[in-house]
C-alpha positions as CSV (number, residue, x, y, z in Angstrom):
1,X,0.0,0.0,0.0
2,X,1.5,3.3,-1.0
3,X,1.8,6.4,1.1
4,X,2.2,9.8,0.5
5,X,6.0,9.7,1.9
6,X,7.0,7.1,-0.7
7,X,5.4,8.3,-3.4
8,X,4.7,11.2,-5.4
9,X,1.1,10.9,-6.8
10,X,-0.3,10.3,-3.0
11,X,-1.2,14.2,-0.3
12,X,-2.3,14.9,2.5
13,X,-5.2,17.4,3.0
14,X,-3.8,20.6,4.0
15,X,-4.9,22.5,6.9
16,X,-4.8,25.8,4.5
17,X,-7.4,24.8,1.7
18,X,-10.6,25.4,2.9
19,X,-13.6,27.4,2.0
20,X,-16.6,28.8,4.2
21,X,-20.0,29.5,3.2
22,X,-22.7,30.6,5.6
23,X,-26.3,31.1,3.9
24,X,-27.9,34.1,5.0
25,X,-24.6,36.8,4.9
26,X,-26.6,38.1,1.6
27,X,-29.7,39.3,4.3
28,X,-27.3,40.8,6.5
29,X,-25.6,43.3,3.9
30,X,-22.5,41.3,2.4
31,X,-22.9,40.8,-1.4
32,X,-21.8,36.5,-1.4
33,X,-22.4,34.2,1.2
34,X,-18.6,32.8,0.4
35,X,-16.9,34.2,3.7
36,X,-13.7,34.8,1.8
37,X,-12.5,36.5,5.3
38,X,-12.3,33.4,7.0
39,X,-9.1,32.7,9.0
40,X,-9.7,30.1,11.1
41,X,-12.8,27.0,11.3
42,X,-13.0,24.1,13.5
43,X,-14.4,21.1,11.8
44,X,-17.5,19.6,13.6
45,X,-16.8,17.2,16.0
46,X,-19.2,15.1,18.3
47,X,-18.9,13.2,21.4
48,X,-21.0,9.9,22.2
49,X,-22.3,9.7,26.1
50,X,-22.0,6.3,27.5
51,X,-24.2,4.3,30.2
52,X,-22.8,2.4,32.7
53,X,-24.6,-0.8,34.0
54,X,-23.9,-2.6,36.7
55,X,-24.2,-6.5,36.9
56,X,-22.5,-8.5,40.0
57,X,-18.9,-7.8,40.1
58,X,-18.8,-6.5,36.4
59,X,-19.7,-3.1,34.9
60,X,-20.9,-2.9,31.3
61,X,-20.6,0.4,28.9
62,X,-23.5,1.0,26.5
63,X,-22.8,4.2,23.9
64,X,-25.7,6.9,24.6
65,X,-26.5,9.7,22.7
66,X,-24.5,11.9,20.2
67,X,-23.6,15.8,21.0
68,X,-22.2,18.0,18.2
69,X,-19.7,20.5,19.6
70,X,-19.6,23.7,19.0
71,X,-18.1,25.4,15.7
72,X,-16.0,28.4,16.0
73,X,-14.1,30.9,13.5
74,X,-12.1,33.7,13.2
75,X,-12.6,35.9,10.6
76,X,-10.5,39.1,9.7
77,X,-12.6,42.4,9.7
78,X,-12.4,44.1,6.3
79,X,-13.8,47.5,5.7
80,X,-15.4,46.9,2.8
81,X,-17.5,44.0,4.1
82,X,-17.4,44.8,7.8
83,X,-17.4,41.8,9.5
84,X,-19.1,43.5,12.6
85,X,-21.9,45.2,10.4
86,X,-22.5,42.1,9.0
87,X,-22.4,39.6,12.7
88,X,-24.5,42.3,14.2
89,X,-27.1,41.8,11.3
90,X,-27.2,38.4,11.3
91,X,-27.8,38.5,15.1
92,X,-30.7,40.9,14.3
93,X,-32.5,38.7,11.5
94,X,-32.2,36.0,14.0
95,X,-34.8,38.4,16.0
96,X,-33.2,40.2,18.6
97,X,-33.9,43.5,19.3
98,X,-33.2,45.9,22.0
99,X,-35.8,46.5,24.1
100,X,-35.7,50.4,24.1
101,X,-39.4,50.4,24.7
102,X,-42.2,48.6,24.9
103,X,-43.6,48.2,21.5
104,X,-41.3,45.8,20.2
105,X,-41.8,42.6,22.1
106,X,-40.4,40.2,19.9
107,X,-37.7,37.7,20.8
108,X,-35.3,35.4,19.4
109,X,-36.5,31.7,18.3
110,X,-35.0,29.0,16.5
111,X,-37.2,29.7,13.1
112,X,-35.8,32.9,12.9
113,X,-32.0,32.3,13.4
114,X,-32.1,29.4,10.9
115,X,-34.1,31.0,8.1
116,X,-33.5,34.3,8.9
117,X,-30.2,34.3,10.5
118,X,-27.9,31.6,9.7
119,X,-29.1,29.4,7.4
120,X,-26.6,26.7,6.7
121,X,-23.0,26.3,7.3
122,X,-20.7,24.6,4.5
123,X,-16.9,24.0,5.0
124,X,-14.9,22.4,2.3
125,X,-11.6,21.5,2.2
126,X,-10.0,21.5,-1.3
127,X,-7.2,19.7,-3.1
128,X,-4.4,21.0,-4.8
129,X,-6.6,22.4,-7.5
130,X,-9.2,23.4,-5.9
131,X,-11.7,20.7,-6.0
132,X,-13.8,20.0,-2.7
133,X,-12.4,16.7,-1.7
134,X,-14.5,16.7,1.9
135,X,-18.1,19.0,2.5
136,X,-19.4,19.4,6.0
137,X,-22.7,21.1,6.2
138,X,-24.1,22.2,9.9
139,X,-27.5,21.7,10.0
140,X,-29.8,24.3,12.1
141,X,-26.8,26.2,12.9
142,X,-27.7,29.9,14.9
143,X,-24.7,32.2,16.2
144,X,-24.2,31.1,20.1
145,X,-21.3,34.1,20.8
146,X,-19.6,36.9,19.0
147,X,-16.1,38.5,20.3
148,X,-15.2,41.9,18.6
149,X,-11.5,41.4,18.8
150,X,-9.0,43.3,21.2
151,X,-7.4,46.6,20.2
152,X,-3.8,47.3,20.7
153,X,-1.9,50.6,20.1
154,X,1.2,48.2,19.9
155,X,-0.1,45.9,17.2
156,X,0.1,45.6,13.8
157,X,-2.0,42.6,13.5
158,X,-5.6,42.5,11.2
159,X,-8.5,42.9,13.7
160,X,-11.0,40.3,13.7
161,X,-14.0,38.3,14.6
162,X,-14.3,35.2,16.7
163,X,-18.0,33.5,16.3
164,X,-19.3,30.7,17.9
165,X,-21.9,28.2,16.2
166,X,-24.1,25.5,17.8
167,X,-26.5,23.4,15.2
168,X,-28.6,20.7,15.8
169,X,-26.1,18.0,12.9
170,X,-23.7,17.6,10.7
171,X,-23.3,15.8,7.3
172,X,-20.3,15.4,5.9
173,X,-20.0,14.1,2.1
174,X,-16.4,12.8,0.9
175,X,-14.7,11.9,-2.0
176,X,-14.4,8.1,-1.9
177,X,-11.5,6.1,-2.7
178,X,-13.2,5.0,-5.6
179,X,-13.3,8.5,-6.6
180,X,-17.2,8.8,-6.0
181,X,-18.6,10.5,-3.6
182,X,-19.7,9.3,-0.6
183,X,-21.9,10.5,2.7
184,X,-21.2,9.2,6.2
185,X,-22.9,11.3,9.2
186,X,-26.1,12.1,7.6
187,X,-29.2,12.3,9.8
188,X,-31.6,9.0,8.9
């Protein structure tokens, strides 16, 4: 079995080729949902509880239920699309409002922030020639937490914006070593 240290025609993925798209950024002002300003993105990832059951002397493990974790990025804040103008939008859409007054007493709910707000999350990771090679798609995602960056007089460093994501799933389509695609973590 070849691998890609002892031979030429065999790579890794690289950490650097990825893409973000979140559906929606066209409601809240920027003209593509393609976050082209996108630093940093974890991959999903989920965690399986366990149960533990007792039985004499023994103790037996049975796997539980599946949690997604969290997704978070780090995007830089251009002027030209303001990264803040647009998070602060998409936080809006998702119906909050300040409460100045008492004529507006609408809230938040999860219809809103995933057709509204955030619609869907896409992260690809690309091969040397820019073909998605692996797709993960959060489904149901809203914004859980927004951090405006830190300003520094002594700095030189782009400003940015962390955001924090929580959805309900994730599917994740692959190429298969066949060369066809193929789905693994889809929701039955």
């Amino acid at each position: 079995m070849a691998n890609f240290w002892s031979t030429n025609n065999v790579e890794p993925k690289r950490n650097f080729r990825f893409k973000v798209q979140i559906t929606g950024l066209t409601n809240a002002g920027a003209p593509t949902d393609v976050v082209w300003w996108a630093k940093t993105v974890t991959t999903p990832a989920f965690d399986v509880t366990e149960v533990e059951h007792n039985y004499l002397d023994n103790k037996f493990y049975f796997p539980g239920r599946v949690t997604w974790n969290e997704v978070s990025m780090t995007l830089v804040d251009p002027i030209s699309i303001d990264a803040v103008a647009v998070t602060n939008q998409l936080l809006v859409n998702s119906g909050y409002t300040v409460k100045a007054d008492e004529t507006n007493l609408s809230t938040m709910s999860k219809k809103k922030a995933t057709t509204a707000g955030v619609e869907q999350i896409t992260i690809e990771i690309l091969d040397a020639e820019g073909t998605s090679i692996e797709t993960w798609t959060l489904k149901q995602p809203f914004i859980k937490s927004a951090k405006y960056g830190d300003l520094d007089y002594s700095s030189d460093d782009l400003r940015t914006v962390e955001m924090t994501f929580r959805y309900d799933w994730a599917e994740c389509v692959t190429a298969a070593p066949s060369g066809k695609p193929g789905t693994f973590f889809e929701k039955s």
